[in-house]
NULO-927051 format. One record per residue: x, z, y of N, C-alpha, C, O in turn. Coordinates in steps of 0.05 Angstrom, whole numbers, m for minus. Example, Ala and Ser with C-alpha at 12.3 -4.5 7.8 and 13.67 -1.06 7.14 Angstrom:
2
- 264_156_m114_246_156_m90_264_156_m66_285_169_m66
- 257_142_m45_273_143_m21_258_157_1_268_161_23
//
This chain:
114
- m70_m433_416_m93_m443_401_m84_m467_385_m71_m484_398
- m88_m472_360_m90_m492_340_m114_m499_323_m128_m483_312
- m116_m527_323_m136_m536_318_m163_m537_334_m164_m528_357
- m186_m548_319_m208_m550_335_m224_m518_346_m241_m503_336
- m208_m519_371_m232_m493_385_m251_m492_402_m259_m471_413
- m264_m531_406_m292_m531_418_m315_m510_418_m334_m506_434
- m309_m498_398_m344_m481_391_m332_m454_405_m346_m442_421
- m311_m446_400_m296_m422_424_m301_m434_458_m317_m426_475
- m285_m450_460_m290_m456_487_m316_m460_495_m324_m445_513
- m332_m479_486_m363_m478_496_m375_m457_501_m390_m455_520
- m367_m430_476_m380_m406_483_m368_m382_506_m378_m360_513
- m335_m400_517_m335_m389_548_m346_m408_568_m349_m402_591
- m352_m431_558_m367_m437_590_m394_m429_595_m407_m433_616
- m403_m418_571_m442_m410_564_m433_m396_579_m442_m402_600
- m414_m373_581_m415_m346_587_m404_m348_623_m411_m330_639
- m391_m367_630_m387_m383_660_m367_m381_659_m359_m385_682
- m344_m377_641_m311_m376_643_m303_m401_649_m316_m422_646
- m287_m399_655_m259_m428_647_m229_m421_639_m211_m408_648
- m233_m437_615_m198_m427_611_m186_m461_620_m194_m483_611
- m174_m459_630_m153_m483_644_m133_m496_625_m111_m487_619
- m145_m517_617_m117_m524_586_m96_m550_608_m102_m572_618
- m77_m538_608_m48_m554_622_m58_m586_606_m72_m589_587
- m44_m606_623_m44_m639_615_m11_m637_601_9_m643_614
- m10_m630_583_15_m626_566_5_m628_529_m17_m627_520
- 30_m632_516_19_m628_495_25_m601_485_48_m597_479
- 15_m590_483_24_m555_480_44_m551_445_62_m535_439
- 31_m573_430_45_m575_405_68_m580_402_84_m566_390
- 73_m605_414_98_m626_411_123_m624_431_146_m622_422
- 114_m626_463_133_m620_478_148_m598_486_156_m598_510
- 155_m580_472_171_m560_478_183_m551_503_185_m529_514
- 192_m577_511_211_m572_539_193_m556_561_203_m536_571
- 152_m570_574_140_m576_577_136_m539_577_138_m523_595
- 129_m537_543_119_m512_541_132_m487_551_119_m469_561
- 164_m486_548_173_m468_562_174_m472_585_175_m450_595
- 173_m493_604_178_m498_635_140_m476_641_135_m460_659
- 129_m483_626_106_m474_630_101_m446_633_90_m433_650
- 114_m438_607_110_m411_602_129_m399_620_128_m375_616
- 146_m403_637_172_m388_656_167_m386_677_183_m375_692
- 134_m402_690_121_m407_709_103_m384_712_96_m375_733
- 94_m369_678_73_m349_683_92_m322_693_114_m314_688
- 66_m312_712_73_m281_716_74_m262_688_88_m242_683
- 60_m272_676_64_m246_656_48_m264_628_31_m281_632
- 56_m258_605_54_m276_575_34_m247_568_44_m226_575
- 18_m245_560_m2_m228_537_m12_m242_512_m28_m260_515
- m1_m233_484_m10_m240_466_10_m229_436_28_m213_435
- m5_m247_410_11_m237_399_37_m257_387_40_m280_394
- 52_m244_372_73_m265_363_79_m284_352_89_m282_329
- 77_m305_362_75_m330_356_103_m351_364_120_m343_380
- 105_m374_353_125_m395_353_124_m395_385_145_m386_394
- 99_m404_409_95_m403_433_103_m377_459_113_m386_479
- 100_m354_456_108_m335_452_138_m324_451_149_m311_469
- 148_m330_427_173_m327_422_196_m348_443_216_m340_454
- 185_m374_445_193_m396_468_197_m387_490_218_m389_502
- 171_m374_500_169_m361_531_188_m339_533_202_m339_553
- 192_m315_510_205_m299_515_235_m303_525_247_m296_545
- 241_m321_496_273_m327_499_283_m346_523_306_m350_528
- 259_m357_538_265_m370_569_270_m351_592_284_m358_611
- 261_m330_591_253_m308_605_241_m296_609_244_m274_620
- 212_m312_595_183_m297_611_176_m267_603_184_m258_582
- 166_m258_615_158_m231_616_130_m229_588_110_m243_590
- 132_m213_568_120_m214_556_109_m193_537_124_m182_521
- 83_m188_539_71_m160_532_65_m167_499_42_m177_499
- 72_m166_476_72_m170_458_50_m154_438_54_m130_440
- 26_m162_418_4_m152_418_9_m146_384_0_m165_370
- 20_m126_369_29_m126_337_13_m103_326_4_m85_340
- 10_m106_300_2_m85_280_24_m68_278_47_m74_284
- 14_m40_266_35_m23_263_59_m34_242_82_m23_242
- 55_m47_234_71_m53_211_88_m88_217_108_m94_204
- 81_m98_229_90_m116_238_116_m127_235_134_m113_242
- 120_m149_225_157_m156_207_174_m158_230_198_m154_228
- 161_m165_250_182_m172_271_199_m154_284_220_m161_295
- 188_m119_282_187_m103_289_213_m93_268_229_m80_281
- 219_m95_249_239_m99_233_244_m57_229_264_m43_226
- 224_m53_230_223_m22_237_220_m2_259_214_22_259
- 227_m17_278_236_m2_306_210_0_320_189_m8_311
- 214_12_349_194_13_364_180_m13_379_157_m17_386
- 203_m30_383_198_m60_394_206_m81_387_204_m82_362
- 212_m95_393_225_m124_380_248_m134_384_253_m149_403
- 265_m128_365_296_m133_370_305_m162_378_325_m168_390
- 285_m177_369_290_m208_382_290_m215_406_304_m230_419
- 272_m200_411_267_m206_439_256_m179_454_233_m173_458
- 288_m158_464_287_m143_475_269_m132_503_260_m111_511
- 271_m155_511_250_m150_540_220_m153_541_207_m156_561
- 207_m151_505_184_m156_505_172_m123_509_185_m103_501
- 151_m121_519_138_m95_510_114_m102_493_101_m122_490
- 115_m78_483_100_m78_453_74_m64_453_78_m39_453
- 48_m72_452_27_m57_447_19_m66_421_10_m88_414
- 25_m33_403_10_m35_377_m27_m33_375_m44_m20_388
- m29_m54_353_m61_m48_352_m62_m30_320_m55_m39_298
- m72_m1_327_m76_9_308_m92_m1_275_m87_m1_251
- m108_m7_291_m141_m15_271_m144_m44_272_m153_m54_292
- m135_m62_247_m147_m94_258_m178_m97_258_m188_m119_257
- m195_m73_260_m214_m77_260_m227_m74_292_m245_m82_306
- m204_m59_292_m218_m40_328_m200_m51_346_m176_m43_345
- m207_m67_362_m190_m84_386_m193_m73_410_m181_m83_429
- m215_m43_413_m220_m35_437_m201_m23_452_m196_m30_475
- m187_3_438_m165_18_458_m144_13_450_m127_30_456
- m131_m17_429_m108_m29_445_m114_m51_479_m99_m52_498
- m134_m62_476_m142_m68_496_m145_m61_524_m141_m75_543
- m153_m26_523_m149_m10_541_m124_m9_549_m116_m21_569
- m111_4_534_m84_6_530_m67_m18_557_m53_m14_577
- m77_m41_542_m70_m54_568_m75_m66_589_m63_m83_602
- m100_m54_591_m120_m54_620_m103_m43_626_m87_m59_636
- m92_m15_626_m89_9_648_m56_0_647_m41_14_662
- m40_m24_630_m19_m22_638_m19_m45_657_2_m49_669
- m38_m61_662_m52_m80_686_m47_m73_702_m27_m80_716
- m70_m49_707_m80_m32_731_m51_m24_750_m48_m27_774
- m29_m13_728_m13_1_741_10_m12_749_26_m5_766
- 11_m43_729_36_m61_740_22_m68_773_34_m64_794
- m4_m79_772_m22_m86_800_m13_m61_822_0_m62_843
- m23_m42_809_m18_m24_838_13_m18_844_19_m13_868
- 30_m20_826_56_m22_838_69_m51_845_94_m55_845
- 53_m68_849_59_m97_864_66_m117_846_68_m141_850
- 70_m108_831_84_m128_806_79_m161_803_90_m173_785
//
């Protein structure tokens, strides 16, 4: 997240969420951010400066791209960062069954203990 996302966040706590923002500076300290990100079980999102950090530390990371995507440099996944897996979103309109997509690869890292 960059910049002001008060009016996002308020509208997860309307809804009873919490997202947990670390006492770090997520911008500036780098060191911080990867110690952070090598801590998570698993990175979901798309490709970003943050992202790219976590990967190349180690973290495990499900990577969220358009079919066409530069990073992808053609291939099926991401040559930068080999150990990412890749869920394409077909439609930037339709976020539903990439979403699925990785519910059920949730479901199945969960049921095999992961």
């Amino acid at each position: 997240r960059y910049g002001d996302v008060s009016a996002e966040l308020e509208a997860v706590r309307a809804a009873g969420l919490h997202i947990w923002n670390p006492p770090i500076d997520l911008k500036d300290d780098l060191e911080e951010v990867a110690a952070l990100s090598v801590a998570l079980d698993l990175l979901l999102g798309q490709p970003n400066a943050t992202a790219g950090l976590a990967s190349a530390c180690g973290a495990e990371w499900w990577a969220f791209t358009t079919p066409d995507g530069w990073l992808t440099f053609g291939s099926e996944g991401l040559p930068t960062f080999p150990r990412a897996r890749v869920f394409r979103l077909a439609d930037m309109e339709n976020w539903g069954p990439l979403m699925q997509e990785v519910r059920q690869a949730l479901d199945e890292r969960i049921r095999n203990g992961a």
